[in-house]
C-alpha positions in Angstrom: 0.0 0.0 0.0 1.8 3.1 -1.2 2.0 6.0 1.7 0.0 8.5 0.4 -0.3 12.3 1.7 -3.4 11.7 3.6 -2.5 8.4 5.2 0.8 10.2 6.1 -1.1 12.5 8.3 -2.7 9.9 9.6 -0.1 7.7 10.8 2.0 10.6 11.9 -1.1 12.3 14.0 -2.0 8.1 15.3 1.4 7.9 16.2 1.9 11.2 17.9 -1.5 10.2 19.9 0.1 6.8 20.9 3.1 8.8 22.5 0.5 10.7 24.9 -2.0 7.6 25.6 1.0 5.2 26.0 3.0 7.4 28.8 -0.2 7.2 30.1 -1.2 3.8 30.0 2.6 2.9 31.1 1.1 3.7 34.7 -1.5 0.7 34.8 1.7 -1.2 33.4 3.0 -0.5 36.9 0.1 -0.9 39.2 -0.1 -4.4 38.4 3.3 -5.6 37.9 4.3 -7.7 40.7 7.6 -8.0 40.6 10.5 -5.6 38.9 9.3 -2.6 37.3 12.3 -0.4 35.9 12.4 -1.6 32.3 8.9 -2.8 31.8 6.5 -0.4 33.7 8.7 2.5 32.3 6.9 5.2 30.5 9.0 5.8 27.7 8.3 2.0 26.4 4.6 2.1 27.1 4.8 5.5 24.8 7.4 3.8 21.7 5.2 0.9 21.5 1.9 2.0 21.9 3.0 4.8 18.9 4.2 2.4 16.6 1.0 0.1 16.9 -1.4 3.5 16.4 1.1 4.6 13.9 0.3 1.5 11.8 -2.7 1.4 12.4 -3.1 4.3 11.2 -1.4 4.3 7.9 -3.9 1.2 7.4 -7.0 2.1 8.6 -7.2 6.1 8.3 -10.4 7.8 8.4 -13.0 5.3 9.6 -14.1 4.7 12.7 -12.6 1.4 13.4 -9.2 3.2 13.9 -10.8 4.1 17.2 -11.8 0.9 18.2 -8.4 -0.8 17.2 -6.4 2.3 19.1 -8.3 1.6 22.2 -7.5 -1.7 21.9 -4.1 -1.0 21.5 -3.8 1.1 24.1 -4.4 -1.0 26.7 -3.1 -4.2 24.6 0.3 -3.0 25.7 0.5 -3.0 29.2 -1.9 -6.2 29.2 1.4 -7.5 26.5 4.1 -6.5 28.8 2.6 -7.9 32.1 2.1 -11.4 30.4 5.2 -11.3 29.5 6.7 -10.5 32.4 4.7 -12.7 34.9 2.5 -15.0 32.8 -0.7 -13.4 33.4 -3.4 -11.1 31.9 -4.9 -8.8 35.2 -9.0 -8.6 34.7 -9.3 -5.1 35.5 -7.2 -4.8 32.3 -9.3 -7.6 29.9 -12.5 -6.8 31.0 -12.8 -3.0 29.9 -11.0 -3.4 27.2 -13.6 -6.3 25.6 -16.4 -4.2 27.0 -14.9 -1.2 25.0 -14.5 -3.1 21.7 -18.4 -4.5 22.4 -19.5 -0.7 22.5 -17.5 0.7 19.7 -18.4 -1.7 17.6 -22.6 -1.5 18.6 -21.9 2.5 17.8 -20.7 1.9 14.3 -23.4 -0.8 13.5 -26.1 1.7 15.0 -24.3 4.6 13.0 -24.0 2.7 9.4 -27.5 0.7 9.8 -25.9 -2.5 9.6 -25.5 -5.0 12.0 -23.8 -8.0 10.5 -20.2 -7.0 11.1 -20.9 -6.7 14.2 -22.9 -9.8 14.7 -20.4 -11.7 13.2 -17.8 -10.6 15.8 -20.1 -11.7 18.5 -20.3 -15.0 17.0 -16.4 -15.0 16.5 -15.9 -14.0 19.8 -18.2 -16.9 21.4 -16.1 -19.4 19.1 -13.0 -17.7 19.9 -13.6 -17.6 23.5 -15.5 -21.6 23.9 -12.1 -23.2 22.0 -9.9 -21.6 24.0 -12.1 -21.9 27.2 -11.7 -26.0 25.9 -8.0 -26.2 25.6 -7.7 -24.8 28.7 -9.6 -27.3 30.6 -7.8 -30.1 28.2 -4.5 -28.5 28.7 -4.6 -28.8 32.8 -3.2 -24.9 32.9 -1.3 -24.9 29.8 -3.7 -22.2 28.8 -5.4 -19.4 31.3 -8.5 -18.1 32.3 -6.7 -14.6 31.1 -6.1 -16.2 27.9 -9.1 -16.8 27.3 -10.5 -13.5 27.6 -8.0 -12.1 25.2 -8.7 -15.0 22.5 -12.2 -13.6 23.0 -10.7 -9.9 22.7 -9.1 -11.4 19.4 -12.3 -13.1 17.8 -14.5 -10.1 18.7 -11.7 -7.8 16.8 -10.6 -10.0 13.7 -14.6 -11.2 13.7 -15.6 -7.6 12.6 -13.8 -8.1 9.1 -14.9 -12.0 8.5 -13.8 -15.3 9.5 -10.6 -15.7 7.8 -8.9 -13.0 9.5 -10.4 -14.5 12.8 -8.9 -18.2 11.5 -5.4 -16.0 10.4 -4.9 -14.2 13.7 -5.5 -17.3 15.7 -2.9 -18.8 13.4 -0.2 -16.2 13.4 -0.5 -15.9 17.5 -0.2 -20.2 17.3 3.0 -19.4 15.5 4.7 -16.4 17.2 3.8 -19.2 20.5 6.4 -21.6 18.8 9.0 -19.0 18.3 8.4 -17.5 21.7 9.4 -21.2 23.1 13.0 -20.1 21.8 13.1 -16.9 24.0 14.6 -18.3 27.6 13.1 -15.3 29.6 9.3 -16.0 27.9 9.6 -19.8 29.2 8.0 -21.0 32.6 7.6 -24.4 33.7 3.8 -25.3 34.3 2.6 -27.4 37.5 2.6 -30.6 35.5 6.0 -30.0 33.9 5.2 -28.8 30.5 6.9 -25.3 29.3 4.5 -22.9 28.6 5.1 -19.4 27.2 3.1 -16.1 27.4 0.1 -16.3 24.9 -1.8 -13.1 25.5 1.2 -10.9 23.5 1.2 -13.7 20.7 -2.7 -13.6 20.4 -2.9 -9.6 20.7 -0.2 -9.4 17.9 -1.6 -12.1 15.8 -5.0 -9.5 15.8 -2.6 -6.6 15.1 -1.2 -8.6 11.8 -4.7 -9.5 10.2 -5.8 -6.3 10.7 -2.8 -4.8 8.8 -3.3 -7.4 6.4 -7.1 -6.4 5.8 -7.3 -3.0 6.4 
């Protein structure tokens, strides 16, 4: 997609807003970190990253009103990324508000277009989403989290909005960046019954982010 004037402006102004809403956000990053909080909970990080997600975002979205329902996503998608990785776990207070924001955004622009099938698809994907990964979870003994399953939810509800491939692609690309996380030693954690698990929530959150690059 080439970069045109217009979608300039509009990664450069998401990205300036990301700066602002990610300093921000970089203080929930450090209410509910547990343990050290010098890298991770610093402002400066919440701030790069969250701009570069609204930044590209942005450039592929641009002027429709999805762009606000994926930046409030992403907003609080990365200190929800950066706690998992850090202590293998996705805080409610987090989850909850951000799937409850999605649900609204969404009902606004199906209310505000006169059509509701986007958005009842992404109900639907979001009940699929959230039942398979409520079942490996029970099937995996703790392999997979109750936090988990919230954001696979969180991911079928987003990805659902543009149709069920991108909902099938995003739970695929966050299955692979899983496997590659494996290779990172500081992601890896030993599970009760002795099997290595890795944080999911940042490979599920970032499979959403690459399917809706991919689709616009």
């Amino acid at each position: 997609m080439q970069l045109t004037t217009s979608s300039w402006w509009w990664t450069a102004g998401a990205a300036s807003v990301g700066l602002v809403l990610g300093a921000a956000a970089s203080g929930l990053t450090r209410r509910f970190l547990r343990g050290e909080r010098a890298l991770a909970g610093s402002w400066w990080l919440g701030a790069v990253l969250t701009a570069a997600v609204l930044g590209l975002l942005g450039w592929r979205v641009g002027a429709r009103g999805e762009l606000a329902v994926y930046g409030f996503v992403a907003v609080l998608a990365v200190p929800l990324a950066v706690i998992d990785w850090r202590e293998h776990r996705l805080p409610r207070a987090l989850m909850w508000p951000q799937l409850a924001g999605v649900l609204v955004g969404f009902g606004v622009l199906c209310l505000a277009r006169h059509d509701p099938a986007p958005g009842v698809r992404a109900l639907a994907a979001l009940a699929a989403a959230g039942v398979l990964f409520l079942v490996l979870a029970v099937a995996t003994g703790g392999g997979v989290g109750a936090g988990d399953v919230s954001a696979a939810a969180v991911v079928g509800l987003v990805t659902g909005w543009s149709g069920w491939p991108q909902v099938a692609g995003a739970l695929l690309a966050a299955s692979v960046l899983a496997l590659v996380a494996v290779a990172v030693p500081g992601a890896r954690q030993r599970a009760d019954n002795g099997a290595t698990v890795v944080p999911f929530g940042p490979c599920l959150l970032a499979g959403a982010l690459v399917m809706v690059l991919v689709s616009g």
